[in-house]
C-alpha positions in Angstrom: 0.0 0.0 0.0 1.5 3.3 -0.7 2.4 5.6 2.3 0.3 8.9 3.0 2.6 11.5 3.0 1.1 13.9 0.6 -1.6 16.2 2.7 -4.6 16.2 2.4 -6.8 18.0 -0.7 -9.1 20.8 -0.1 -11.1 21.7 -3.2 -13.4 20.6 -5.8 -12.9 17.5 -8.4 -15.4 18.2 -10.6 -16.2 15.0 -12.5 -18.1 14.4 -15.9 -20.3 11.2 -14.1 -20.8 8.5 -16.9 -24.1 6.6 -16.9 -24.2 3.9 -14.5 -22.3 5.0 -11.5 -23.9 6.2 -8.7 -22.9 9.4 -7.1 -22.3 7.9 -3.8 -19.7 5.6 -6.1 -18.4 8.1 -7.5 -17.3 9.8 -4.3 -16.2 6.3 -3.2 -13.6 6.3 -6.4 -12.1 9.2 -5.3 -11.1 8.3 -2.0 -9.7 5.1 -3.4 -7.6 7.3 -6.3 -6.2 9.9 -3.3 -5.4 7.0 -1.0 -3.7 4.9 -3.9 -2.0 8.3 -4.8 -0.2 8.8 -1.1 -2.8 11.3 0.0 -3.4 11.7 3.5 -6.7 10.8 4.8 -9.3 12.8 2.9 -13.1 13.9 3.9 -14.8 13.4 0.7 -18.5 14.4 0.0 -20.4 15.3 -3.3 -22.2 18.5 -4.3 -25.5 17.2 -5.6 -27.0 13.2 -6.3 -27.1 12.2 -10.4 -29.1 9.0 -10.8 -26.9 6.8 -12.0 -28.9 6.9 -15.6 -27.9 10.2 -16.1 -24.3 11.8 -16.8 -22.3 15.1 -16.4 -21.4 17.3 -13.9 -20.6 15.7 -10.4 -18.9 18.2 -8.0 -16.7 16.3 -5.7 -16.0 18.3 -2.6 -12.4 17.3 -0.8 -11.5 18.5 2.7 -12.7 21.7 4.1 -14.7 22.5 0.7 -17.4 19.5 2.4 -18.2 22.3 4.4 -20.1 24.1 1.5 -21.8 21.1 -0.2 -24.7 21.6 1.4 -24.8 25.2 -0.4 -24.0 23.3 -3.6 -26.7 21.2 -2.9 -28.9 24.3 -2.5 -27.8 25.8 -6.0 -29.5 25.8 -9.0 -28.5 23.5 -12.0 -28.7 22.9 -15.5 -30.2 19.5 -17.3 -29.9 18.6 -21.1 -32.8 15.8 -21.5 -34.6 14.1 -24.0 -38.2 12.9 -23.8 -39.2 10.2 -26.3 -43.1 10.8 -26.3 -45.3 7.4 -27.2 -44.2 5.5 -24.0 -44.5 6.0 -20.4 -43.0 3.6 -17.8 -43.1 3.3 -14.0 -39.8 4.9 -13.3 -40.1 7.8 -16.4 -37.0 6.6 -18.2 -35.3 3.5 -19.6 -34.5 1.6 -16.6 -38.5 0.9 -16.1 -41.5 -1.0 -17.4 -43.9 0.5 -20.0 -47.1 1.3 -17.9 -48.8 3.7 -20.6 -48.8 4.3 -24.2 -50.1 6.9 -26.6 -50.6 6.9 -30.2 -50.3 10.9 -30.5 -47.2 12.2 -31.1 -46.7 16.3 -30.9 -45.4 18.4 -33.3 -42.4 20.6 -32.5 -44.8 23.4 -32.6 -47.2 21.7 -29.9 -44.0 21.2 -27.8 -43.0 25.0 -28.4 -46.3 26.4 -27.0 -46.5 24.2 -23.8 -43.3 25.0 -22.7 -44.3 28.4 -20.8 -46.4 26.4 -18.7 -43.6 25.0 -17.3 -41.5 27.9 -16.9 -41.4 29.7 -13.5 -42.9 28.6 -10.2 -44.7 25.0 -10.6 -45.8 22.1 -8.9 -44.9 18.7 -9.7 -45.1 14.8 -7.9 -41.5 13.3 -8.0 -41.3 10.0 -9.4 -42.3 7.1 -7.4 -38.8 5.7 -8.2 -37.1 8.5 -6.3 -35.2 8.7 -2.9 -37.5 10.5 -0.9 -39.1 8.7 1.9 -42.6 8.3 2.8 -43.2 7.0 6.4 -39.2 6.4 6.9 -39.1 4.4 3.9 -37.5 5.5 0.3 -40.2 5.6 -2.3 -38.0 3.4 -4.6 -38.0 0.7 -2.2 -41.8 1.0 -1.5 -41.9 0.9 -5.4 -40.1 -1.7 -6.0 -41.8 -3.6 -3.5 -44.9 -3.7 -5.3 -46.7 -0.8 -3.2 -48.7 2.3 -4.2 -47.0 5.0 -3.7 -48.4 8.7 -4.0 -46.1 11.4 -4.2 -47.3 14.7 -2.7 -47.0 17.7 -5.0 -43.9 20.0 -4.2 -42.8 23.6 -5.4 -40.3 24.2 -7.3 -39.0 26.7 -10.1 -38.1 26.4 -13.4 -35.6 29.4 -14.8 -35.9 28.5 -18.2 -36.8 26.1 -20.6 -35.8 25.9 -24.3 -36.0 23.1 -27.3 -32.5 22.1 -28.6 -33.7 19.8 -31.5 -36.9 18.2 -32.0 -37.7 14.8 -34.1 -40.3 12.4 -34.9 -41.5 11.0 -31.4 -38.4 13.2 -29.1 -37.5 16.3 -28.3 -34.5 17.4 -26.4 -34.8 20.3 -23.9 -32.4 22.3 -21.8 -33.8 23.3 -18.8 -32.4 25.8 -15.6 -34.4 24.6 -12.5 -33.9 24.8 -8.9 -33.2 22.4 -6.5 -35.1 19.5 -6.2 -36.8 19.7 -9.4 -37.3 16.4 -10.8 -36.6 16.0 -14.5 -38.4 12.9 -15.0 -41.6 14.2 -13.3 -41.2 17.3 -16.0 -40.6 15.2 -18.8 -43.9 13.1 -17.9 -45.8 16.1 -17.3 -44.9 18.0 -20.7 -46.0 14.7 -22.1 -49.3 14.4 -20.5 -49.8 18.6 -21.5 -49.6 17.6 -24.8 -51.8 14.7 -24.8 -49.4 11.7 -25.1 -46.8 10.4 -22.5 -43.4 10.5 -22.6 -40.6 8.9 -20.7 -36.5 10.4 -20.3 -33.7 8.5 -22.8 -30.6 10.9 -22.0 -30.6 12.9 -19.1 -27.4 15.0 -18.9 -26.8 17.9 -16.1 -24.4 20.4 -17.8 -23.9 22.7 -14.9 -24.1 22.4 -11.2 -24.0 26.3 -9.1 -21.0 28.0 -10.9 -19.2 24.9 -12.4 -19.8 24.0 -16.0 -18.8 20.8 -18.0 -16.1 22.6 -19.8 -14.4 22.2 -16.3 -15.1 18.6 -15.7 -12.9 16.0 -15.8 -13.3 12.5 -17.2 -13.4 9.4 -14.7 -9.8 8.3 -16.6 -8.4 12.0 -15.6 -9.1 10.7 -11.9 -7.4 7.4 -11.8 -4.2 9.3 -12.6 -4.0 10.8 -9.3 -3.9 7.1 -8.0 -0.7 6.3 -10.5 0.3 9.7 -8.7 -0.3 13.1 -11.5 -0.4 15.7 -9.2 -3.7 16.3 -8.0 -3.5 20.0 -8.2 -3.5 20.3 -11.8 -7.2 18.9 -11.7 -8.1 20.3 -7.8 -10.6 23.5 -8.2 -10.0 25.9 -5.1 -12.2 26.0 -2.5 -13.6 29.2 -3.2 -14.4 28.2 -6.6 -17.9 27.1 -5.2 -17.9 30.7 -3.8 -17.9 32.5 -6.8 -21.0 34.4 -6.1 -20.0 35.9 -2.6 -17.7 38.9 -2.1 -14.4 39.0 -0.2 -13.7 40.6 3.0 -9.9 41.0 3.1 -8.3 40.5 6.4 -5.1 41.6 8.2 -2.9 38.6 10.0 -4.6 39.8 13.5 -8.2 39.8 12.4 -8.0 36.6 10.3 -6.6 35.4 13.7 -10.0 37.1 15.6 -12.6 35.3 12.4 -10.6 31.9 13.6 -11.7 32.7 17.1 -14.8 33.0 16.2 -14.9 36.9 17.6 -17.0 39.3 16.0 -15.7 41.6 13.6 -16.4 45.5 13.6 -16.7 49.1 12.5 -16.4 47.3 8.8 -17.8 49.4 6.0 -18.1 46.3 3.7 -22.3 46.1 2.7 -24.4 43.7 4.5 -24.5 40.4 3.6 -22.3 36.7 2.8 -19.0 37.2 2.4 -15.7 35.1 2.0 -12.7 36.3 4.5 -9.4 35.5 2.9 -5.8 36.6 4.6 -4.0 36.9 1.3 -5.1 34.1 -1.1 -6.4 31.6 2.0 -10.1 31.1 2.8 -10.1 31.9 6.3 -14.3 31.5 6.6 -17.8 32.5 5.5 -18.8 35.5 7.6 -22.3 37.4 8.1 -22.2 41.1 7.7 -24.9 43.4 9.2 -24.8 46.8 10.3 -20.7 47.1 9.6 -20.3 43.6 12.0 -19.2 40.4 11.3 -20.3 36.5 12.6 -18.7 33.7 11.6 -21.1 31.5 10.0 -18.7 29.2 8.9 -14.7 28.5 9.6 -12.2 27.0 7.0 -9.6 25.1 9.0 -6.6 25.6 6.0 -2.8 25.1 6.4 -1.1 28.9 6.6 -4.1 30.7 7.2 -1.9 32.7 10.3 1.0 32.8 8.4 
């Protein structure tokens, strides 16, 4: 077994997920590749669940950036899908059994003039083949145990919605949502809108909060680290899951007070999140209100009081 010698990580992998691995898998991979590569031992966490039918972005959070996957969970995301309309089965995509069929097929115009139904604030039931639970129970295991399961109607928003390329029985769709928005659910419900059903063939998220696919790297990219390639040519800072928040710049002795946890004052920053750095380090996530500052979160990084 190789030695850990090499610290540990703190950053973002951002993987391109192939079909067929499951995000908890995924995460699983990469603390196989970091211990294979030397690393010391590594918190690992992901940014956001793919079922394992659908690909693309993957944000793997290593070290102290686990601290804001929960905000990456929270962020909005972007989905390439396609819906092949004729066929509807029990899970609303391939993996399932055909439980309803239609003989109407829409035209790309039909599909055009639905689509601002299902832009903005809507409702929709998730899938009964979905992980949330109903009594303490997942719904996919109630499922696949034969039971009927109903799925209470949830909120959610959809940013925007847009045809890509339409064709005889499918049309693929690019859609901005919110969290826990359920892309099988939409694909069944612009199906049934238009008087047929529909179930998902490709389901691909293209960007998760402020990381895109152009920044993702391939599963083979990742198993280099375990042959040892340096992990920081494919390591994202911490902060780049931050990218939205401004920085509040600190001096050694009040990065010194924010790792404290003492409240910072008379600032003249505007109220709101921001990131405290001391040079390039994150040093934490901090509250501002009335020219004061709480930590709401601390960043426990090597040379941070240097």
């Amino acid at each position: 077994m190789t030695e850990r010698t090499k610290p540990a990580p703190h950053g973002w992998l951002l993987l391109d997920k192939p079909r067929e691995l499951g995000s908890t898998q995924a995460v699983g991979l990469v603390k196989r590749v970091l211990r294979q590569g030397g690393y010391k031992k590594t918190k690992v966490g992901h940014g956001g669940t793919l079922d394992p039918l659908a690909e693309g972005v993957l944000p793997i959070a290593l070290g102290e950036a686990t601290k804001l996957a929960g905000r990456m969970l929270d962020a909005s995301k972007i989905y390439d899908f396609t819906v092949s309309f004729g066929t509807q089965t029990d899970t609303l995509d391939t993996e399932g059994e055909v439980v309803a069929t239609s003989d109407h097929v829409p035209t790309g115009e039909d599909i055009a003039a639905i689509l601002p139904q299902f832009t903005g604030a809507i409702e929709q039931a998730p899938p009964a083949y979905s992980a949330i639970k109903i009594d303490g129970k997942r719904a996919y295991d109630r499922a696949r145990a034969g039971e009927e399961v109903v799925m209470k109607l949830r909120a959610t928003t959809i940013h925007s919605l847009e045809i890509l390329d339409s064709e005889p029985a499918a049309v693929t769709l690019r859609a901005h949502v919110t969290k826990g928005t359920y892309i099988r659910s939409l694909a069944r419900d612009i199906a049934l809108a238009l008087g047929s059903v529909g179930h998902v063939t490709y389901l691909r998220r293209i960007k998760a909060g402020p990381f895109t696919e152009e920044q993702a790297i391939s599963l083979d990219s990742a198993e280099e680290i375990a042959k040892g390639a340096p992990i920081e040519n494919l390591l994202l800072p911490l902060e780049a899951g931050l990218d939205d928040i401004p920085v509040l710049s600190l001096e050694p002795d009040s990065a010194q007070a924010v790792r404290q946890g003492r409240v910072l004052s008379d600032l003249s920053h505007s109220d709101g999140l921001h990131l405290a750095k001391l040079g390039k380090t994150p040093v934490a996530l901090m509250e501002l209100e009335a020219g004061s500052a709480k930590v709401v979160r601390g960043f426990n990084l090597p040379d941070v009081a240097e």
